[in-house]
C-alpha positions, 0 to 999 in steps of 0.5 A: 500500500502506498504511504500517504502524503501525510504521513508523518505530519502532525495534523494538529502540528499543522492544521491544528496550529494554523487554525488558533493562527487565524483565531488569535490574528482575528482578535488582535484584528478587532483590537487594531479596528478599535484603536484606530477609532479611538485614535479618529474619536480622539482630540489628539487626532485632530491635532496630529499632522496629516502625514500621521493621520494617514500613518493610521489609515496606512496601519488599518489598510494594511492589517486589513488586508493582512487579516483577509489573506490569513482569512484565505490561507485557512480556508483554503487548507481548512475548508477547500483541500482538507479532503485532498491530501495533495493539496494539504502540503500545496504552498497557497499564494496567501502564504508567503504573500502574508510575509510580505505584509509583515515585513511592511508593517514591521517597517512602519513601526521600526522606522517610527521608532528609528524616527523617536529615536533620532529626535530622542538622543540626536545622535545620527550615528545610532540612528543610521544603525536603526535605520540600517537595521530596519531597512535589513530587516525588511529586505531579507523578510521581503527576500524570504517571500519572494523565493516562497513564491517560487515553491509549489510544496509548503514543506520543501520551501519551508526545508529549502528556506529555513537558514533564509528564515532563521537569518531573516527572524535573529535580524528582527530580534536584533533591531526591535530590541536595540529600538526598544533599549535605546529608546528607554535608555535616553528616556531615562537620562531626561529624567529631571528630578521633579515628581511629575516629569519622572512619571510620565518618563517612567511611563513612557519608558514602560510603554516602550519597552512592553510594546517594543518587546512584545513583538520581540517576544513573538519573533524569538518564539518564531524563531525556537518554533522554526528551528525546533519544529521544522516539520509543523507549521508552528511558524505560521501560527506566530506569523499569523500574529505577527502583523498585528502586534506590528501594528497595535504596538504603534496605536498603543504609542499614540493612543496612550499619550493623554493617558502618560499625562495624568499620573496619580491623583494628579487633577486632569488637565489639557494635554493641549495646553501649551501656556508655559504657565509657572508652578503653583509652591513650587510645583509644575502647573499640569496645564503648563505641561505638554507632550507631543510626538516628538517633544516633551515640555515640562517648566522648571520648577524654578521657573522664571515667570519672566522668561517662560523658560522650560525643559524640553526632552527631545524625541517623546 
């Protein structure tokens, strides 16, 4: 009796773990949905530039579309060819066309903080390096999607391509944490000493670092996944996912701002307000303190009422 072409493949090592794939990429799609209206609904939108409203839009297009190709690669492995063992192992054209949307949203969210991170320390040599990271990490996952096209066997491009694919996942690794690291490292060195300050640089560094590494976090499990299971499908589980962090780790960053703000029982104020009014005993007035995407401005506490001078940290 001939042996099946399945034989030796888990089923739930493939399909299985694609189809939590595709239920856990759906709901971190709602999230993305629901953080972009938040980010619309916002008044902070409306005083954003043009060039980062369409930043948004450009976010929810492409994870979008990221979602509905998932969407076809399970239906087509899950509902189509799941009676037809030759079909099982058919590499579909969603699958490595999905890469190619995770490549350009990790783009978007590297150059970003490539961007905060030039305006942070002003240091164009570290910023070349996570330029030159962010544009390495595209061009090799962009590299690896191209030649899958070139494959008619899900399994044989995944053996052909695994040293393209390990070498492509360690150089995400390395840039999303020297991103993420350098960006809490001067984030730390502005701290001033004034209470309300260090708290928010506190809880700017906190969200960087968690938003940063959680798509670290996800790469370095792709990773194990690829090189410890080369015969399942584990990957693709991870790569499901991937897109989305990309893209909420970047909503995250801007819908949390106003939040950064109010620190404590400290009274709410408008993060709009840019009156460099003084201190009240010898405490930072919160409607003198403004935040914005590149900038933080926090007055001193010793304030001249005279000269309105202020501190201002760079790259925010």
């Amino acid at each position: 009796m001939a042996s099946s072409p399945l034989s030796g493949i888990s089923i739930g090592g493939t399909l299985g773990v694609t189809f939590v794939g595709v239920c856990i990429s759906s709901m971190f799609y709602g999230v993305t949905c629901l953080q972009t209206f938040t980010y619309y609904r916002s008044s902070r939108a409306m005083k954003d530039g043009r060039s980062l409203r369409l930043l948004v839009l450009a976010l929810l297009v492409l994870d979008s579309a990221h979602q509905a190709i998932v969407i076809h690669a399970a239906y087509n492995y899950l509902v189509l060819d799941v009676l037809n063992p030759m079909k099982l192992i058919a590499l579909v054209w969603s699958i490595p066309a999905e890469i190619v949307f995770n490549a350009l949203l990790a783009l978007i969210l590297n150059s970003f903080l490539t961007f905060r991170l030039w305006k942070l320390s002003r240091w164009y040599l570290l910023a070349s390096i996570g330029a030159i990271l962010t544009l390495g990490n595209f061009s090799t996952n962009l590299a690896y999607a191209i030649q899958t096209f070139q494959y008619d066997d899900l399994f044989s491009a995944e053996k052909t391509l695994r040293n393209h694919g390990i070498g492509g996942l360690c150089v995400s690794v390395v840039t999303e944490s020297m991103l993420s690291l350098s960006l809490a490292y001067y984030l730390n060195a502005q701290r001033t000493g004034l209470r309300k300050s260090n708290d928010m640089i506190t809880k700017l560094i906190a969200l960087t670092v968690t938003t940063g590494m959680l798509t670290t976090v996800f790469n370095v499990a792709d990773l194990i996944a690829y090189i410890a299971r080369p015969s399942d499908l584990y990957v693709l589980c991870f790569n499901f996912m991937l897109g989305k962090l990309y893209a909420n780790a970047l909503l995250t960053s801007l819908n949390s701002r106003e939040y950064i703000l109010h620190t404590g029982d400290q009274p709410t104020f408008n993060v709009f307000d840019t009156t460099e009014g003084s201190t009240i005993d010898g405490h930072v007035d919160p409607s003198a303190i403004h935040i914005g995407m590149d900038r933080l401005v926090v007055p001193s506490p010793s304030q001249d009422s005279a000269t309105g001078s202020t501190s201002k940290f760079e790259g925010v």
